[in-house]
CHARMM-style PDB file with segment names, atoms N, HN, CA, C and O in Angstrom:
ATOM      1  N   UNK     1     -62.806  17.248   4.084  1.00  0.00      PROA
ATOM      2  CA  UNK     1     -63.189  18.435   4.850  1.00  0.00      PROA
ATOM      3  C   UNK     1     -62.826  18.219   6.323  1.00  0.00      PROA
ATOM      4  O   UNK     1     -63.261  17.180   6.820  1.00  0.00      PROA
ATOM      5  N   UNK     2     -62.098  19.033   7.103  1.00  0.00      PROA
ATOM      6  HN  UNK     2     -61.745  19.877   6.699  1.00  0.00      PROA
ATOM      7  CA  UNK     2     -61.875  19.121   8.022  1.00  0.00      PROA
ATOM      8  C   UNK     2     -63.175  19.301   8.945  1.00  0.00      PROA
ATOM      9  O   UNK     2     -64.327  19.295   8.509  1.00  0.00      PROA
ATOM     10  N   UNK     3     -62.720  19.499  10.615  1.00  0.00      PROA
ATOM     11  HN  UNK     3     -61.785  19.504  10.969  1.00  0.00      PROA
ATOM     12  CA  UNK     3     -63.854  19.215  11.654  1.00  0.00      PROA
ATOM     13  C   UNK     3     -63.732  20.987  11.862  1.00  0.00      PROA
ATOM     14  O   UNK     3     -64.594  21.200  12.714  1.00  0.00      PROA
ATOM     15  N   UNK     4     -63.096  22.333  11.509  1.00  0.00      PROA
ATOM     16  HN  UNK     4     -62.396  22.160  10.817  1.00  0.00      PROA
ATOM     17  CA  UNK     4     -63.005  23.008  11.597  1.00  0.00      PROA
ATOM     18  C   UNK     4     -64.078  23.590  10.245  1.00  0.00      PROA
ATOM     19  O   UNK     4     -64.986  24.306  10.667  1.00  0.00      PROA
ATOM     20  N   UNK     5     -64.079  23.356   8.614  1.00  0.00      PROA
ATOM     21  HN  UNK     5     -63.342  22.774   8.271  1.00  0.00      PROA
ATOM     22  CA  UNK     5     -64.680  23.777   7.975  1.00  0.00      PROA
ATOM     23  C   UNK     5     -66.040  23.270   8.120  1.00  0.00      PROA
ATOM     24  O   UNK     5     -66.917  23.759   7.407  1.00  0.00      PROA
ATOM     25  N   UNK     6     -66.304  22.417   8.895  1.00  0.00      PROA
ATOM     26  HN  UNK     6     -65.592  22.020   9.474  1.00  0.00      PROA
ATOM     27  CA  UNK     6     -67.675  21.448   9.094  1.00  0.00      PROA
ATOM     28  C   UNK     6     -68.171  22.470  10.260  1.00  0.00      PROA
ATOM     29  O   UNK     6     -69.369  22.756  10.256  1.00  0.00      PROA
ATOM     30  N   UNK     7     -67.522  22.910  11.032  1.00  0.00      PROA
ATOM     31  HN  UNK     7     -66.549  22.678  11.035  1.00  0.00      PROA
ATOM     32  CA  UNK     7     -68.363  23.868  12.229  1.00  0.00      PROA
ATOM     33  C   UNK     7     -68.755  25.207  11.915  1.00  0.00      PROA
ATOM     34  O   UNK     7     -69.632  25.893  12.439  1.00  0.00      PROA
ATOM     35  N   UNK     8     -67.665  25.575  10.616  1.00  0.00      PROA
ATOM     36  HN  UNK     8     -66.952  25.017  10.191  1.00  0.00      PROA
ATOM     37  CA  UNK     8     -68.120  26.946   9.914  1.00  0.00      PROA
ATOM     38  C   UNK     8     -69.648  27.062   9.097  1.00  0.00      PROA
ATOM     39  O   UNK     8     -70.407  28.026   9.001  1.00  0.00      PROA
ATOM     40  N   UNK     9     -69.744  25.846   8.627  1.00  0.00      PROA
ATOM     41  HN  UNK     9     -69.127  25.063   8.705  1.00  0.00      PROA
ATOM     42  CA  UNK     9     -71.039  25.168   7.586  1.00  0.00      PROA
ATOM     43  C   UNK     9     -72.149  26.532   8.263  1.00  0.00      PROA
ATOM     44  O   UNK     9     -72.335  26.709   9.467  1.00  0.00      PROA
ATOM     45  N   UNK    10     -72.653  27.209   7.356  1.00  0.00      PROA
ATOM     46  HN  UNK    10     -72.502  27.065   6.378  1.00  0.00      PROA
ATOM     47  CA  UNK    10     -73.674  27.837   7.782  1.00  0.00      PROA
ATOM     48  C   UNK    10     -74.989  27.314   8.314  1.00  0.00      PROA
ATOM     49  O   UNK    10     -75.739  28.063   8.940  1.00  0.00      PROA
ATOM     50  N   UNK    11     -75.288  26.053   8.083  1.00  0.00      PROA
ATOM     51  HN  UNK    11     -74.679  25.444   7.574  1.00  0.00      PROA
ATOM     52  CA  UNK    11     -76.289  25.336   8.115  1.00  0.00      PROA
ATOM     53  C   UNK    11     -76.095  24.796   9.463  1.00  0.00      PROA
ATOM     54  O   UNK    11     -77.082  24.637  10.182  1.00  0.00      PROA
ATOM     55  N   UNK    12     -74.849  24.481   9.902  1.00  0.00      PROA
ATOM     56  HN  UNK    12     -74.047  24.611   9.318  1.00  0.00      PROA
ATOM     57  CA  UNK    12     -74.576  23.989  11.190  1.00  0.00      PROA
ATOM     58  C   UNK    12     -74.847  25.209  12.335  1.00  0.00      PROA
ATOM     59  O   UNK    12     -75.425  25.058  13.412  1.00  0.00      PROA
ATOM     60  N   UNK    13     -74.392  26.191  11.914  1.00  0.00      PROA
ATOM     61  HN  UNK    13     -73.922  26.314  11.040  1.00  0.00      PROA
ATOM     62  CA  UNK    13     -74.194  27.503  12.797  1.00  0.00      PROA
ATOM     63  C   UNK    13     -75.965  27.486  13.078  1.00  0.00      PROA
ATOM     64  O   UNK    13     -76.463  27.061  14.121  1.00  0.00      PROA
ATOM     65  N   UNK    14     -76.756  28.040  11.915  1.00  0.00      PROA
ATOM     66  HN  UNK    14     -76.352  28.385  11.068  1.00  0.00      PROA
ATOM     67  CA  UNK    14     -78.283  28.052  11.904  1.00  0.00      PROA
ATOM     68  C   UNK    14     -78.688  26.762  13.256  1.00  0.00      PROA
ATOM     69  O   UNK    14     -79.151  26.898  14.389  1.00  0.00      PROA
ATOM     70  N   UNK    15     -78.307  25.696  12.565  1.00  0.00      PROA
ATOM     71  HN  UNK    15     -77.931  25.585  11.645  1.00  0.00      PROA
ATOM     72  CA  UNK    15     -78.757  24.742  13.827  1.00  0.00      PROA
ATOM     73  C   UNK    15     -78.517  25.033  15.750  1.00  0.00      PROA
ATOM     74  O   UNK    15     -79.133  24.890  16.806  1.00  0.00      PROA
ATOM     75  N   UNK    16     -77.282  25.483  15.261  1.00  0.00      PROA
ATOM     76  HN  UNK    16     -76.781  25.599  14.403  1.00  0.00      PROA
ATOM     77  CA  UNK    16     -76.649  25.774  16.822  1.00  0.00      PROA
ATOM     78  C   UNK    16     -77.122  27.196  17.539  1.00  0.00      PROA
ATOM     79  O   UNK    16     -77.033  27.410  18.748  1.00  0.00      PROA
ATOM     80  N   UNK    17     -77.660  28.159  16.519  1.00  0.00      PROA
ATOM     81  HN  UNK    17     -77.732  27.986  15.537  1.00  0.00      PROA
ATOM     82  CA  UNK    17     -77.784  29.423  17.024  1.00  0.00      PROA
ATOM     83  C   UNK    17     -79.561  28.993  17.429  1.00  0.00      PROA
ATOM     84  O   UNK    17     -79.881  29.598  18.452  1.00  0.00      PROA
ATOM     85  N   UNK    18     -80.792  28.071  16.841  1.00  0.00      PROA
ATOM     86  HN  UNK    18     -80.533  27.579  16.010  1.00  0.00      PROA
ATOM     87  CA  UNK    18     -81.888  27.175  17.111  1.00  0.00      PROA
ATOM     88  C   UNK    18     -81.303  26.509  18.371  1.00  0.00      PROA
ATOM     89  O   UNK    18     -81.791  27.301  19.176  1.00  0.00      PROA
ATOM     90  N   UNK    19     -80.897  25.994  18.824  1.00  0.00      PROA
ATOM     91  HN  UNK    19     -80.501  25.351  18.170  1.00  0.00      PROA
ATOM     92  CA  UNK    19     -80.728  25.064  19.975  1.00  0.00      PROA
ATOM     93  C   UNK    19     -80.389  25.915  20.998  1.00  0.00      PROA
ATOM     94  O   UNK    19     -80.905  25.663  22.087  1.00  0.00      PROA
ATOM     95  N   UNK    20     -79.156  27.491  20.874  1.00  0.00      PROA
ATOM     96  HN  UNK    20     -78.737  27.696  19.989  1.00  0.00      PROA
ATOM     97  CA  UNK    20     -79.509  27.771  22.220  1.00  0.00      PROA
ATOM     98  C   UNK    20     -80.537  28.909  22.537  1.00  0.00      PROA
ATOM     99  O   UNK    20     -80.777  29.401  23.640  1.00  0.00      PROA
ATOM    100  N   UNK    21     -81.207  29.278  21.067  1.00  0.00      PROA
ATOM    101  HN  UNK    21     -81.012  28.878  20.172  1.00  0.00      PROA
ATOM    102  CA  UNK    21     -82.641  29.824  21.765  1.00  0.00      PROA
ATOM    103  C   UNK    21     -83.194  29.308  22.389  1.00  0.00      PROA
ATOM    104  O   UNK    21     -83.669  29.803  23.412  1.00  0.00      PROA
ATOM    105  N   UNK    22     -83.388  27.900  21.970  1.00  0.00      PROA
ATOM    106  HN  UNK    22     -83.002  27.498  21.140  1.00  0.00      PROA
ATOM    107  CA  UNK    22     -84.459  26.754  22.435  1.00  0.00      PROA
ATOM    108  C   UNK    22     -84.166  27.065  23.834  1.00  0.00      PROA
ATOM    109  O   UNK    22     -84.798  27.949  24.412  1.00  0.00      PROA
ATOM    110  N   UNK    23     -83.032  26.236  24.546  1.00  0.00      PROA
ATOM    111  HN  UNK    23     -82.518  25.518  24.075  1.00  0.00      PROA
ATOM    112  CA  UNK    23     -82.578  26.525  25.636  1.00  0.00      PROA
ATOM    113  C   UNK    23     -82.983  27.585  26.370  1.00  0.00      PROA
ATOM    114  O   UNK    23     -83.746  27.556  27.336  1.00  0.00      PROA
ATOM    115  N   UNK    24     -82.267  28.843  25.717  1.00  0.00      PROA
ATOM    116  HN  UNK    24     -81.647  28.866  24.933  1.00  0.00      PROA
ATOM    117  CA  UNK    24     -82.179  30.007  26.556  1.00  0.00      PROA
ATOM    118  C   UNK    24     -84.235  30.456  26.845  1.00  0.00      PROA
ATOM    119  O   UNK    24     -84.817  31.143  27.685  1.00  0.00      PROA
ATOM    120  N   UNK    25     -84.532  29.939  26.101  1.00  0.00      PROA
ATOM    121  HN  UNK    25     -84.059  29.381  25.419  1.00  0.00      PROA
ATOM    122  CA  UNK    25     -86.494  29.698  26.406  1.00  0.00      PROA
ATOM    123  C   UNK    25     -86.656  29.485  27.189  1.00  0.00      PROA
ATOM    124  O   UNK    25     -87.047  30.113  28.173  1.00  0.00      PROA
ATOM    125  N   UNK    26     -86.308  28.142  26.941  1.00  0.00      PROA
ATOM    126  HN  UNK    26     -85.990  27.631  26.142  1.00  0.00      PROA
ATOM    127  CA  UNK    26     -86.841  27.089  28.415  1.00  0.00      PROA
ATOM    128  C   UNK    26     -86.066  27.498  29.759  1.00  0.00      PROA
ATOM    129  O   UNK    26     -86.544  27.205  30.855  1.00  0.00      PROA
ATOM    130  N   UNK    27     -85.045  28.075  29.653  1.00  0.00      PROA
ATOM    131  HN  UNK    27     -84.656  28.313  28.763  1.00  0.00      PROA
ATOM    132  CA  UNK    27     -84.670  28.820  31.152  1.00  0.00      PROA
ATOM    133  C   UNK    27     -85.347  29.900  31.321  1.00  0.00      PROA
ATOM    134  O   UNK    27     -85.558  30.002  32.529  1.00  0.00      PROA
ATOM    135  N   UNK    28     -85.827  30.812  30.725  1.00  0.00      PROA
ATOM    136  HN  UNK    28     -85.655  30.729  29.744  1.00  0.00      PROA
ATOM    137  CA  UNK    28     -86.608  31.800  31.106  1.00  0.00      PROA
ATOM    138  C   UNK    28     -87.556  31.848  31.787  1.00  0.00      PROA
ATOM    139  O   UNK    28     -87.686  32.628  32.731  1.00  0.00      PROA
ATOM    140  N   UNK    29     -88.605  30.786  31.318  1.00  0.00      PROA
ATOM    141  HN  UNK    29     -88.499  30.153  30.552  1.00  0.00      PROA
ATOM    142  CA  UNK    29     -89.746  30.245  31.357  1.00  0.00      PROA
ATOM    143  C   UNK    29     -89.423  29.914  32.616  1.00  0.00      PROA
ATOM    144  O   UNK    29     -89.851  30.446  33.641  1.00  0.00      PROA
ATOM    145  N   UNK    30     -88.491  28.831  32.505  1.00  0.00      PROA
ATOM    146  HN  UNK    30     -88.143  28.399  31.673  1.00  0.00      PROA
ATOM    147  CA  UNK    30     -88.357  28.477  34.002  1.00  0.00      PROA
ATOM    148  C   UNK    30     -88.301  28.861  35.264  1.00  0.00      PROA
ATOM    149  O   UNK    30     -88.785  28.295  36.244  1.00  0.00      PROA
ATOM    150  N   UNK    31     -87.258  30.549  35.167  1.00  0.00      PROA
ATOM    151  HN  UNK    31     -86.866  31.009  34.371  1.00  0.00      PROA
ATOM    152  CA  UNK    31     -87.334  31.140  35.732  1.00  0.00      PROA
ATOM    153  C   UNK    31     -88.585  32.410  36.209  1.00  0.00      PROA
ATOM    154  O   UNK    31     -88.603  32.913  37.333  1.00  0.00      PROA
ATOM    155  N   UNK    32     -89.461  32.726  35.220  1.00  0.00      PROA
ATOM    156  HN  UNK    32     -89.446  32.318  34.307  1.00  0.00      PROA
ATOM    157  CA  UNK    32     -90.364  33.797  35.053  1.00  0.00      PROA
ATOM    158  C   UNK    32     -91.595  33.349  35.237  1.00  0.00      PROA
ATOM    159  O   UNK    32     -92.356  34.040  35.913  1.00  0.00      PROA
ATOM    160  N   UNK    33     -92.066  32.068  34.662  1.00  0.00      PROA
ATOM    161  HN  UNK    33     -91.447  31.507  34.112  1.00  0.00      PROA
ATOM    162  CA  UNK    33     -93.222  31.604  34.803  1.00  0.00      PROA
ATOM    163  C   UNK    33     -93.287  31.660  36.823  1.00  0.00      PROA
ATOM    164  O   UNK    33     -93.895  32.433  37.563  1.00  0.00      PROA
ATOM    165  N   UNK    34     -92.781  31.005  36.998  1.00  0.00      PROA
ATOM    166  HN  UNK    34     -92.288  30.377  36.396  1.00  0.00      PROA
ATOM    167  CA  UNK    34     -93.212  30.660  38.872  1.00  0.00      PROA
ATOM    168  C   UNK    34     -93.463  31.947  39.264  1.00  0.00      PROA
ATOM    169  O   UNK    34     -94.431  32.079  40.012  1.00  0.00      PROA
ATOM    170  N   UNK    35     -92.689  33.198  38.879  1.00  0.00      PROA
ATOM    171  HN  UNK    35     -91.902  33.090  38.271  1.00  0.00      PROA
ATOM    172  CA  UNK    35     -92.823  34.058  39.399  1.00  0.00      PROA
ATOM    173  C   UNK    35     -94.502  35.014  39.185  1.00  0.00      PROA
ATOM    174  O   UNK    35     -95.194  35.685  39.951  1.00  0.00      PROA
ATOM    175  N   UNK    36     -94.612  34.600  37.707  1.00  0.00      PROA
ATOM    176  HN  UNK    36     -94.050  34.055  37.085  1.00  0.00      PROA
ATOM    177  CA  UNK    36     -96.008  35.112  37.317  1.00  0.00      PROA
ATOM    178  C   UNK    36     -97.431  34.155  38.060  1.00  0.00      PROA
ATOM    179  O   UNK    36     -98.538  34.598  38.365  1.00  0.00      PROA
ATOM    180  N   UNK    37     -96.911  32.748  38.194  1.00  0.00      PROA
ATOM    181  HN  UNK    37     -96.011  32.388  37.946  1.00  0.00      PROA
ATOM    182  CA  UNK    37     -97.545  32.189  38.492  1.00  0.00      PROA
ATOM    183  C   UNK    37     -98.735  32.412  40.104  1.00  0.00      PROA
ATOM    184  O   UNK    37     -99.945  32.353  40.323  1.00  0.00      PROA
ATOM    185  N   UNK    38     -97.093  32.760  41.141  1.00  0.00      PROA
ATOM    186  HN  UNK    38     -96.110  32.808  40.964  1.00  0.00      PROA
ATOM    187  CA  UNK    38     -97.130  32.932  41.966  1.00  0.00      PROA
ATOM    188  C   UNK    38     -98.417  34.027  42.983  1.00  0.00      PROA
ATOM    189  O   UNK    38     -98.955  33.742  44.053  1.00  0.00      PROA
ATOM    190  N   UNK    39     -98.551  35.092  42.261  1.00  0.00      PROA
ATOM    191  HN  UNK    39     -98.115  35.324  41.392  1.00  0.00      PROA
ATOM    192  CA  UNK    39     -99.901  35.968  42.812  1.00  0.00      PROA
ATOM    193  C   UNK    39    -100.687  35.441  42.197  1.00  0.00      PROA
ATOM    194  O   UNK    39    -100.796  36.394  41.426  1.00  0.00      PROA
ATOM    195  N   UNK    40    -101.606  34.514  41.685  1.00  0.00      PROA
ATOM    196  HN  UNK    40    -101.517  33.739  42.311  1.00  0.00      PROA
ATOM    197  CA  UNK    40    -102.715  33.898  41.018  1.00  0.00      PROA
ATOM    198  C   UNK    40    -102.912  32.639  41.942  1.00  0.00      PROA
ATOM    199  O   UNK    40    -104.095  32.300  41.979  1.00  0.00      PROA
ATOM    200  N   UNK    41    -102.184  31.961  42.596  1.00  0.00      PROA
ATOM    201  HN  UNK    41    -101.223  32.236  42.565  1.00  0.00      PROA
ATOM    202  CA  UNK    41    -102.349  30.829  43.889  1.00  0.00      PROA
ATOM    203  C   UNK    41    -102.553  31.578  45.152  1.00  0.00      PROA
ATOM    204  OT1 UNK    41    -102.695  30.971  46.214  1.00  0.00      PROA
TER     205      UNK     41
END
């Protein structure tokens, strides 16, 4: 099996499309939380 049919693997895709939610979370957060945070200090 090639490194091309190995990236098609649905199971791989599932993993990769999980990791940049994860991500795209934790930037949100990052960005939104301080801001909510901010009138409560």
């Amino acid at each position: 099996m090639s490194d091309t049919e190995n990236m098609m693997d649905p199971f791989n895709i599932g993993l990769y499309v999980i990791e940049a939610g994860l991500v795209g979370i934790v930037l949100y957060a990052m960005a939104v939380l301080p801001a909510l945070f901010k009138p409560m200090i």
